[in-house]
Structures are given as structure tokens and as C-alpha cells.
N, C-alpha and C positions, 0 to 999 in steps of 0.2 A: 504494500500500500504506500502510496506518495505519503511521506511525513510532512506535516507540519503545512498541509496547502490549506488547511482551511484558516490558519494560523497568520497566513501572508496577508492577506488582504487583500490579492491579486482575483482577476474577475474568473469564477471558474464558470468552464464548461461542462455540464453534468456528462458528456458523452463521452468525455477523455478520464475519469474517472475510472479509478480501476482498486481492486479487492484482490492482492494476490492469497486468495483463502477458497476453502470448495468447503462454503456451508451449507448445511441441509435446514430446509425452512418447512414450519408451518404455517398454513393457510385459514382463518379462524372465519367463515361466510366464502360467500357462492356469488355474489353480484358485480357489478361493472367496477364497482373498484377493484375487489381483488383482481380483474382482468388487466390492471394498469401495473399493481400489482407485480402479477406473474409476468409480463414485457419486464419489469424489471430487475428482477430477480434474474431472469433468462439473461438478460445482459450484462451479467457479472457472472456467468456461469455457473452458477449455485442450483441445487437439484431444491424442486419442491418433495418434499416427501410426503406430507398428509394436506388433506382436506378435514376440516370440522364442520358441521350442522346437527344442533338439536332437533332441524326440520326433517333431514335426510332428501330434503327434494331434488329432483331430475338435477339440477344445473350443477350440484357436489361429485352426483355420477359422472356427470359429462364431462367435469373440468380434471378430476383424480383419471379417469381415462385416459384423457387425453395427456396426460401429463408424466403418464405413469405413476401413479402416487395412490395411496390408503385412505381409505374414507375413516373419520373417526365420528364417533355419536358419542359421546360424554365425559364428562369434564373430568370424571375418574381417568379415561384414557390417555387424555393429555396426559394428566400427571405420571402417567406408566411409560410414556413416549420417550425414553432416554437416550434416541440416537436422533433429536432434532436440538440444531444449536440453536433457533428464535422462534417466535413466534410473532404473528403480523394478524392482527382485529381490525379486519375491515367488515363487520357484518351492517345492520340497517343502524338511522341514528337511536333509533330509540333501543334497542338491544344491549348498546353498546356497555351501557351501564351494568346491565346484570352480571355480563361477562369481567366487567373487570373487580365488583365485589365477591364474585366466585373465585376469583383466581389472585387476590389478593395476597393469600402467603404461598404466592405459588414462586417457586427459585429459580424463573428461567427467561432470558430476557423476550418482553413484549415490547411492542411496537401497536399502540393503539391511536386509531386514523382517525378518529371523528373527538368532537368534543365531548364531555360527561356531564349527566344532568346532577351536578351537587347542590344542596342545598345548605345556610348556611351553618344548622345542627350538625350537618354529617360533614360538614368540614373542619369542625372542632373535633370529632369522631375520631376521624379520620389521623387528625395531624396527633391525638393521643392513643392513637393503637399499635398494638404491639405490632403488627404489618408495615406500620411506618417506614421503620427503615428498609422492611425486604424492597416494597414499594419503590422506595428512591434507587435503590441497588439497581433493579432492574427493569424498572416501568418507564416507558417515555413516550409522550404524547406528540401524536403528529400532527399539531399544528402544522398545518402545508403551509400557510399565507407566511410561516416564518423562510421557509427554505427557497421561495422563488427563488431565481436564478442570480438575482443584483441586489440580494441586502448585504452580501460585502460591501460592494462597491460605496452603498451608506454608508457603513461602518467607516469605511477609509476617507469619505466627506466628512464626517461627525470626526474625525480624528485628527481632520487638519485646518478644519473651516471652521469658526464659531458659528454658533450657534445664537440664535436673538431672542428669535419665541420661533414656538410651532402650533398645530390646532389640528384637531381631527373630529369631523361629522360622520353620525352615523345615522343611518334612515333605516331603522328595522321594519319592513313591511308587515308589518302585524294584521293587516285584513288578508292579504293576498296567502300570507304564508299558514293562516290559521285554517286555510277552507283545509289543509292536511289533516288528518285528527291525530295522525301521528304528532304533530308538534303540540304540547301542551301550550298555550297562551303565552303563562309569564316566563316560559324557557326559550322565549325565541331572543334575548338577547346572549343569551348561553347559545344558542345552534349559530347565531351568524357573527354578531361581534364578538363573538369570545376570541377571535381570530385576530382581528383588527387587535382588540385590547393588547394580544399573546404579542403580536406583532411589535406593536409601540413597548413595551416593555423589554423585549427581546433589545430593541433596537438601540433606549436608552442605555443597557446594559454593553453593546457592543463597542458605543459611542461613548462609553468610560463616564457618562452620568449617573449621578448617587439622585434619588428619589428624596429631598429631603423632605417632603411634605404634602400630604394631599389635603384638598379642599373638597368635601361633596356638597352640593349645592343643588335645590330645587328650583326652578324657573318659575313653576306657575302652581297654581290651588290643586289642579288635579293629581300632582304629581306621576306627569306624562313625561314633561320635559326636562331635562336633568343634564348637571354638568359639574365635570369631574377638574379641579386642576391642579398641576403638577408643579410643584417649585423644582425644578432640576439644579442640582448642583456641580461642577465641572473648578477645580482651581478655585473654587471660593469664590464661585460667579454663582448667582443664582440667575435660571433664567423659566422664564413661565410659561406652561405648553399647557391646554385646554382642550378637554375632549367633551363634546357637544351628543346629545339620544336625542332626536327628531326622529320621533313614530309614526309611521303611516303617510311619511312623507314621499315623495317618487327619484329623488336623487339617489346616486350612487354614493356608498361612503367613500372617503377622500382622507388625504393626509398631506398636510402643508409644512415645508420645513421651511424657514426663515431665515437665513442662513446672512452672514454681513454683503457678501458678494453677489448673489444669486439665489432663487426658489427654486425649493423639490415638492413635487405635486406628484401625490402616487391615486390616479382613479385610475379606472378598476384598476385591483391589484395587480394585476397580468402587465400593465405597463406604468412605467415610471419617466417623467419627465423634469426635465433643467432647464432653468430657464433662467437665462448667464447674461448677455449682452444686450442693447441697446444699438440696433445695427441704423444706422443714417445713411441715405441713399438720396439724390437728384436724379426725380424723374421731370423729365420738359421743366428743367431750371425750380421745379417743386420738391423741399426738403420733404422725405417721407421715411418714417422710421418704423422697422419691422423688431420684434423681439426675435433674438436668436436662442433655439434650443437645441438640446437634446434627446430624444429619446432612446428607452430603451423598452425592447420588449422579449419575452421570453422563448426558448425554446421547445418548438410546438413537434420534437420527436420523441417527447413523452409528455403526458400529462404536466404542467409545473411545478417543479418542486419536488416531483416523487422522486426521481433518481437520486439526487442530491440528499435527499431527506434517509434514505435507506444508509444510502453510502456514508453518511454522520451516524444512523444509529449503529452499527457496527464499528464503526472507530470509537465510538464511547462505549456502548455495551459488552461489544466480543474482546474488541482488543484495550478496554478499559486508557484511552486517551483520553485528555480532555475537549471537552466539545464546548462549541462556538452558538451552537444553536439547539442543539436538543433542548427540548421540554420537558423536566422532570415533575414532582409531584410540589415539592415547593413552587415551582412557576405555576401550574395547576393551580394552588391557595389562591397566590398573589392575583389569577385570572379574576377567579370564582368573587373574591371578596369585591371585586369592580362590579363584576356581572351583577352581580345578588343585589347591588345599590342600583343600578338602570334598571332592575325588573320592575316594569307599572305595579 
């Protein structure tokens, strides 16, 4: 394995990416994710060895077939499974939760791909059970919004450019997303910003800022609108970044970094833009000035983020380095106790 590349700050390409290891994986659900999934495992050369469904349905037969691999049905046999090195929980959102209170003192690294619905009893629970630590040992949360392709590339901005203020909106669709009955009501700020939040957290932490301070704050009587703000710390600079819940609004969420030279504006996640210059131009003796940018967007020969996201859990998990972006159960807390204050 390349040392030390996530380490550099340099822009990685998830496709030059490489695992010099032949591990054997678990498959934990049957649906479109784990198909992005299985591309990526296959392109590190790593054998699937089992499939898991408490449902047993067709699409477990199909994909262990085709794959060559063992169908498993219950959670006793995981724990019998002792010639798989990971395991990877990509089943449905709402599932996802059972599966990781069942397998809580379970000793083998997971890789779980959706968010979890905590609430904030069970996150006092949680941070006081004896599971605690197997949990951190070997649990890590795939926040994917963390691993797109270019939050290095922040990191290395955040690490040489000040910082002034930042701000980040979020427009949880609460009519559109509830006709699901799978999503409970008050947990759709847990299914969609818990990402966004995972993200800015993540990103303060890359950018070498200390959290000194949160401010929660209520906008109106119904306690719909709500906003969260951050005194950042850097060198004994405080600087003030503000994150904004606008429900049922139709914008995309957004993230504005304010930087002394130039703005970073990340809508949708999938592409991130700079916006540096102040370009002046004579057109027919007419001064006209155009903003000069940047863009950058992702690589669309895997889903975003999943190759790179695999290729960190295994440099933190299997081969116990340290990681740059994994999500463990403490980042998990720090999410949940944000989410738990925007839930209506």
C-alpha cells in the first residue's frame, strides 16, 4: 500500500489507488449499493466470500452466485465466519440500525454505509457501554459526503489560506421525503444532513481548527428554523462559521468558505467551486468584468467517494494507520448531538 498518501495533501485519484493485500470480505444486504460495493472490492482484487440476508430473497442468490460466495442467514453465523477479514453494511436505511446494535461486541472490522437513527438516550447509552470501546476499535461509519474525491484538496486550502467566516444551508425536504414511510418524520435531519454536519466537522478537523464553542439558537416560535454557530479556533484566531435548517425549502444544501483571497462554494456535493479572480476585459472600448473560477468535479468511474472510502477503511482498520477521514463512533456522538438539536 502507498504510505502516507492520504497524509500528503496531494489530490488523489481513487483509481490509482492500490491494496497490496488479498482480503476476503463480507457482504451484509443484496441492493444497489452493495453492487457499487462489489465494483469495488473487485478492483482491489479482494475475493467476496459471503453474502448476508435475514430476508434470504432472490437478489442474495443471485449476487453469492455470481460471485462465487456463501449465503449467510444469521447473525450467529457471522460471528462463526472466521476466515472473513471485514465486513461492509450496506442493507436498507432503516435496517441499518438493528444490524449495528446486534453486532455491537462483535470483534471484526465493519464498514457501515448509511447513517444510524440514535437518539439522544441511546447516545448516552451508548458512549457508557461496555461495547464502547470494541465499537471504536473496529466500527467506522461511511459517511461518503466525507470521502468525495477533493476534500484534500480543502484541507491543503484550510492549511494555507485563512480563513474569515464560513456558512452552510441546509433545506431538509420534509414533505417530499416523508411520503417514504420508511423515513420517520423527525429523523430526516439524521438521513440527509447528518452528512453535510459529518462533512463540516470532518473538514474543521483537517483544517487544524479547534471547535471552541457552539451557539444553538432558535429563529422562530415554531421551532422549525434553527441555527447552529461555531466559534473556530486556529493560532488564537477565532473565526465564526454558521450553519443554517431551512425545512421544506427547495434549494440544494450548500457550503461557503470565506477565505481572505477567494470563495469555496461546494453545491451539490458532487462538485466544488473557486472563485479566485476578478478578471477585466475591453469589449468595443467597454470595461467588463467576468469572475474567474475553478471547478472541480468528481470521478464518475465509480460511484463518489466509495473507492477512496474503502481504501481508508482498510488503512485504518486492517493495517491499523492512522486515518485522515474515517468516521468512528466518537465523530458518530459529535454528529448525532447536532442532528438531535435541528430535529423539528
Amino acid at each position: 500500500m502507498e504510505k502516507n498518501l492520504l497524509k500528503s495533501g496531494k489530490i488523489i485519484y481513487p483509481d490509482k489507488l492500490k491494496i497490496n493485500l488479498k482480503l476476503k470480505v463480507g457482504i451484509i444486504g443484496s441492493g444497489k449499493i452493495s453492487l457499487e460495493y462489489i465494483k469495488v472490492i473487485k478492483s482491489f482484487n479482494h475475493k467476496i466470500e459471503y453474502f448476508f440476508s435475514l430476508s434470504n430473497n432472490k437478489d442474495v442468490f443471485t449476487l453469492a452466485k455470481k460471485n462465487n460466495a456463501k449465503v449467510l442467514d444469521s447473525f450467529s453465523d457471522i460471528r462463526k465466519a472466521k476466515d472473513v477479514d471485514l465486513w461492509i453494511v450496506c442493507t436498507s436505511w432503516n435496517r441499518m440500525r438493528n444490524i449495528f446494535f446486534r453486532l455491537s461486541n462483535f470483534s471484526k472490522p465493519i464498514l457501515f454505509e448509511k447513517s444510524i437513527i440514535i437518539d439522544p438516550k441511546e447516545l448516552k447509552k451508548i458512549e457508557s457501554s461496555k461495547n464502547y470501546y470494541n465499537i471504536k476499535k473496529y466500527f467506522n461509519f461511511a459517511y461518503n459526503r466525507n470521502y468525495y474525491d477533493y476534500i484534500l484538496i480543502l484541507r491543503s486550502i484550510l492549511n494555507k489560506e485563512k480563513l474569515v467566516s464560513g456558512s452552510s444551508y441546509f433545506f431538509d425536504p420534509y414533505n417530499s421525503l416523508n411520503k417514504d414511510k420508511k423515513i420517520n418524520h423527525k429523523h430526516l435531519p439524521v438521513y440527509i444532513t447528518s452528512h453535510w454536519i459529518s462533512f463540516l466537522l470532518k473538514l474543521f478537523k483537517l483544517g487544524n481548527y479547534k471547535i471552541k464553542k457552539q451557539k444553538f439558537i432558535t429563529l422562530d416560535k415554531n421551532k422549525n428554523f434553527k441555527k447552529i454557530r461555531f466559534f473556530l479556533e486556529k493560532k488564537k484566531a477565532l473565526i465564526n462559521f454558521e450553519l443554517f435548517n431551512f425545512p421544506n425549502l427547495a434549494n440544494n444544501h450548500e457550503v461557503n468558505l470565506y477565505l481572505t483571497n477567494f470563495v469555496v462554494k461546494i453545491s451539490p456535493i458532487e462538485k466544488m467551486i473557486i472563485n479566485k479572480d476578478i478578471l477585466k476585459k475591453k469589449i468595443k472600448g467597454q470595461n467588463t468584468y467576468k469572475l474567474k473560477q475553478d471547478e472541480y468535479r468528481v470521478s464518475q468511474k465509480f460511484k463518489p467517494g466509495f473507492r477512496l472510502q474503502y481504501y481508508d477503511f482498510v488503512l485504518n482498520k486492517i493495517l491499523k494507520q492512522k486515518s485522515l477521514l474515517s468516521t468512528d463512533i466518537d465523530d458518530l456522538v459529535a454528529i448525532y448531538k447536532i442532528c438531535n438539536f435541528l430535529k423539528r
